[in-house]
N, C-alpha and C positions, 0 to 999 in steps of 0.2 A: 882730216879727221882720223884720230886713231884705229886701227883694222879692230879692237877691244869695243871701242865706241861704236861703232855704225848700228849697232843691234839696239842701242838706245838712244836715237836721234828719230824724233818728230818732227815733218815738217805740215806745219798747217796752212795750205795757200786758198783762200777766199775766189782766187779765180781759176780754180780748178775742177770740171766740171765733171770729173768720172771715177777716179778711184778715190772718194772725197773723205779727205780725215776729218769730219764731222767735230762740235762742242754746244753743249745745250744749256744755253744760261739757267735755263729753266730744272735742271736734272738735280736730284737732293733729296731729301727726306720729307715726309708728307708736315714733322712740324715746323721746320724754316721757312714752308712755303710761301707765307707772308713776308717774313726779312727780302726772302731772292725777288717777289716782287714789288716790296717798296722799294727796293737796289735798283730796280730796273724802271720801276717810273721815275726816280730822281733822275737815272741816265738821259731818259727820253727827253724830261722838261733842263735837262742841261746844253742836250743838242738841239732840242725844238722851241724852247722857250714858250713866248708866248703862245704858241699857233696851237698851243695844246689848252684849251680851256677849260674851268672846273666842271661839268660836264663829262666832257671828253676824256680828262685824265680821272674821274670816278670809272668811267665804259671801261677804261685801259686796267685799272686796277685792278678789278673785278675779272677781267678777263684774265690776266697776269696769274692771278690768285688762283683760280681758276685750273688754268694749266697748270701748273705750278701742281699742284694737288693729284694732278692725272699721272697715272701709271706712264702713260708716251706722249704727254703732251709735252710743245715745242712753241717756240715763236714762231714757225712755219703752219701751225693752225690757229691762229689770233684772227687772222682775215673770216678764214670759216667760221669758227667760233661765233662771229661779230655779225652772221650774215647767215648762217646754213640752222634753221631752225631744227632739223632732224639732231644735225649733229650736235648742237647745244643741246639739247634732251638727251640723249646717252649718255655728253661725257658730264652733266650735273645731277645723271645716275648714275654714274662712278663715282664723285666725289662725294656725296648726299651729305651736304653744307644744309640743312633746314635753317641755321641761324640767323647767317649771312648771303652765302651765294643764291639761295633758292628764293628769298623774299626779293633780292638785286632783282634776278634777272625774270622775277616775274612782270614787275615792274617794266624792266627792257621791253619784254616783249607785247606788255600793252599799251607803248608808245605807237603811234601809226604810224605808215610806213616813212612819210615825209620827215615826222621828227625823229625818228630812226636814224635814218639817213644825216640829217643836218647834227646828231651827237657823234655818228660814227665815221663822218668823213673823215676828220682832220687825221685819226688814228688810220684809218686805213690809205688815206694817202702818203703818210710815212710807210709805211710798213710793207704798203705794196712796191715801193721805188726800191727797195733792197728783195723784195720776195722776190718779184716778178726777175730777178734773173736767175739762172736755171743753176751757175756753181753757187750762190750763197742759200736757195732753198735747200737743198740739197745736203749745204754743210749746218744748218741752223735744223735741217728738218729732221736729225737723226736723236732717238729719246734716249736711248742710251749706246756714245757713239764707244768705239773700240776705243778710244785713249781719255781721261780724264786729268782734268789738271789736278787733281789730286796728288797722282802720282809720282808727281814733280819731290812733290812730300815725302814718300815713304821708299822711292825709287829713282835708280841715278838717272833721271831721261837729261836728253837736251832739247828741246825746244825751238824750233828755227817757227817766226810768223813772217811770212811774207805779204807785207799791208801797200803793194804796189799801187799807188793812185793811178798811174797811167793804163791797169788791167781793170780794175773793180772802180775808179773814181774817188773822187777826193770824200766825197759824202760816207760813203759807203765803206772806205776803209775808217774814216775816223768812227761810225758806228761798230764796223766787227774788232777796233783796238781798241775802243772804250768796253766793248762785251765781253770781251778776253781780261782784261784788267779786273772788271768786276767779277769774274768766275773768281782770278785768280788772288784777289783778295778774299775772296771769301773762306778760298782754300786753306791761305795763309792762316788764317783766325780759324779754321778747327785745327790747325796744328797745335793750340793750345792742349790740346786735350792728350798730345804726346806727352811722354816724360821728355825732358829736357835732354839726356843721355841719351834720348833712342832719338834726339833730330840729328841731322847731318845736313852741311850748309846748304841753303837754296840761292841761287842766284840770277836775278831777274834784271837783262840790260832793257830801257825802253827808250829808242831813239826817238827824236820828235816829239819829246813828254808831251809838249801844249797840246797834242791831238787827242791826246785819247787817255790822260787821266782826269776821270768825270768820275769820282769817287764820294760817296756818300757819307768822310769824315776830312776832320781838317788835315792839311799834307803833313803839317807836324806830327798829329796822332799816327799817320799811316805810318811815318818813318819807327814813330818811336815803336809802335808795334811789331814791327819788321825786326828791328834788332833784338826787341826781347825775344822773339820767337825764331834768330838763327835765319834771316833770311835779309843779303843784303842788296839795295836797289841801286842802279847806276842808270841815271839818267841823263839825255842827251838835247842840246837844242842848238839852234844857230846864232841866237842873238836875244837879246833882252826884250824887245821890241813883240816878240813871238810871246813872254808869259803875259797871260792874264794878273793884274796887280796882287792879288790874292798870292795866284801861286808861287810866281817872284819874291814873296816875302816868305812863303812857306821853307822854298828851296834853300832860302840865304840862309834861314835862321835853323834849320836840321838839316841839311847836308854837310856832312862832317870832315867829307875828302873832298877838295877841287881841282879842277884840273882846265885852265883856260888856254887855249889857242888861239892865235893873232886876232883880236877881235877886232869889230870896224873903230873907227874913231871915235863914232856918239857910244859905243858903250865900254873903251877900254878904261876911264875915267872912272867911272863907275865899280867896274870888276876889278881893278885897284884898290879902290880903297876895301871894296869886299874882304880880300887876302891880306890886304895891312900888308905890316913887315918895309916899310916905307915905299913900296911899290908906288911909280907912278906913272901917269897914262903911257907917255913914250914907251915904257919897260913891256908893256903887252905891247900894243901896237908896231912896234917895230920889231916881233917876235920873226923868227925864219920859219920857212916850210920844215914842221912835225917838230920844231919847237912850241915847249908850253911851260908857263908855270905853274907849280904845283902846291898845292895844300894839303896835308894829311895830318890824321890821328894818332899822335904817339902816345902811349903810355897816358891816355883819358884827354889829353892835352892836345890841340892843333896845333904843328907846327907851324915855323917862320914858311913862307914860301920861297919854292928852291926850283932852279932851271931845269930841263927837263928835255931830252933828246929823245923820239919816235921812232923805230925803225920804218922806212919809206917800202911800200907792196914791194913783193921781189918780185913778183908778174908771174910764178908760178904756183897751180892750183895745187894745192896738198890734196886734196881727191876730188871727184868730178860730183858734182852737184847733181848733174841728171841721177846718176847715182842713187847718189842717197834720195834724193824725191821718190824714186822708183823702189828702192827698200823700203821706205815709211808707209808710200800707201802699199804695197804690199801686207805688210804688218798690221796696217792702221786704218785703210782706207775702205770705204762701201764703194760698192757698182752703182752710179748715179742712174740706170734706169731702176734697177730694182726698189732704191729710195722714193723715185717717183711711182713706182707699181703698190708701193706699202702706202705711202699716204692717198692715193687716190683710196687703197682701200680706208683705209681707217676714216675715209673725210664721206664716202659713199655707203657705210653704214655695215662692212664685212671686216669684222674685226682681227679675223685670222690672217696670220704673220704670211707672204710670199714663201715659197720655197728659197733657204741660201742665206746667207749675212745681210741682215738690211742696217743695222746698226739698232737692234728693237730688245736688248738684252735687257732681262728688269731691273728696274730702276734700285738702287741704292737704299735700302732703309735704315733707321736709324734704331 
């Protein structure tokens, strides 16, 4: 990393439980509040499918909506929310919804306790399996944390997400990289509201697409929207087999540069004929270590596909990663006791902020 660069490198790790660079799906303007939570129920019934019933994805919505609208509300108080009848009366006297929220949840609450329970389970047993550990409450539980992805926008950051399944689980990172995609689409689409002359490029790699793009427009729209707005995506996967049919078709047909490395047998057939140019299966398949062949946009036009040689790790680190982790939450990050000393307060009915940085800076308006 550049010694220029280190002052604008973000690193946001999901299993890191104390100096936590926080990001709040829920954080925005009091009129998108609905968009950010229909964004985020389409996410839930993308990872949860059925187990979310109409019911339950109404409880969810509402709740969504809900926070969404609150000055520090989070996905870290959805449980409460859903369960702590004090604190449901405060925070839908801060939002005073008479139209919508207030007729909802009077309803909610003359449900008896038992069908209470059998609407709110399904939701809170998602919700608790990602809460209930101490770095992702922590980092979902801050209302408005030190870094936003906005920023990406208007300022040169770099972005490091560390989605380690082997720290946080398979579950649990496909949730917080499907959450982060969704902020940062969101982000993407009010950069419309720049002039065109004042964007400067944004560029966003996401390895393991199939995981965690759960977006609520077709892959075509996102791309196409992407390049009108100066922002370009490079996506990663290991084999065909890994997209969903849908998104397989999205990537073939708007991704505009490729770049294929020795793929297995059942899909270098395939990714042939993808690139044309008389490619055929042997020509990938029998590719060498950090050979690929390549596809690109010249002049509006894909070119023919052309060989393509990789430089192999030189096995030395250009700067230490401790490092930089250690600068970012410096920069970036809250005290994970203090996080938990704010939300006990706000969930126990003392609304005033801990003494110190909790990540509770007001929220953004519009």
């Amino acid at each position: 990393m550049p010694a220029e660069r280190r002052k604008d490198v973000v690193v946001i790790e999901p299993g890191q439980a104390q100096e936590v660079v926080g990001f709040n799906p829920l954080a925005g303007s009091s009129e998108d509040a609905e968009q950010r939570a229909d964004h985020l129920l389409h996410l839930f019934r993308e990872l949860y499918g059925t187990s979310l019933g109409p019911r339950s994805a109404d409880v969810l919505m509402h709740g969504l909506v809900a926070l969404s609208r609150s000055t520090h509300g989070t996905l870290a108080d959805l449980p409460v929310l859903l369960t702590n009848a004090t604190f449901r009366r405060r925070l839908l006297a801060e939002v005073n919804d008479a139209l919508v929220l207030a007729p909802f949840f009077s309803w909610y609450d003359g449900l008896s306790e038992a069908e209470r329970q059998q609407v709110i389970s399904p939701v809170l047993n998602k919700t608790r399996a990602f809460l209930s550990r101490t770095a992702i409450r922590r980092l979902l539980g801050q209302a408005s944390p030190r870094f936003a992805l906005d920023e990406l926008f208007y300022r040169p950051r770099i972005v490091l997400v560390n989605l380690n399944t082997g720290v946080i689980g398979a579950e649990t990172a496909q949730l917080m990289g499907a959450l982060l995609m969704m902020q940062f689409y969101e982000a993407m689409q009010r950069r419309a509201l720049v002039a065109t002359n004042q964007r400067h490029p944004v560029m966003a790699m996401i390895d393991e697409v199939q995981r965690y793009l759960r977006l609520p427009v077709d892959l075509g729209d996102m791309f196409a929207q992407a390049r009108g707005l100066g922002v370009g995506l490079t996506v990663a996967h290991q084999h065909l087999a890994q997209l969903p049919p849908k998104m397989r078709a999205g990537l073939t047909a708007n991704a505009r540069n490729r770049v294929v490395f020795r793929p297995s047998t059942e899909d270098a057939a395939s990714l042939a004929t993808v690139l044309g140019g008389g490619l055929v299966a042997d020509d990938l398949s029998l590719l060498d270590a950090h050979e690929a062949y390549a596809e690109v946009l010249v002049n509006r036009r894909p070119s023919d596909p052309f060989l393509i040689r990789t430089l192999p790790p030189d096995g030395q680190a250009l700067s230490d990663p401790a490092e930089l982790r250690r600068e970012s939450a410096a920069r970036y990050g809250v005290d994970g006791a203090g996080l938990d000393a704010a939300l006990r307060q706000r969930w126990n009915g003392d609304d005033r902020q801990p003494d110190g940085p909790i990540g509770q800076m007001a929220r953004r308006q519009s």
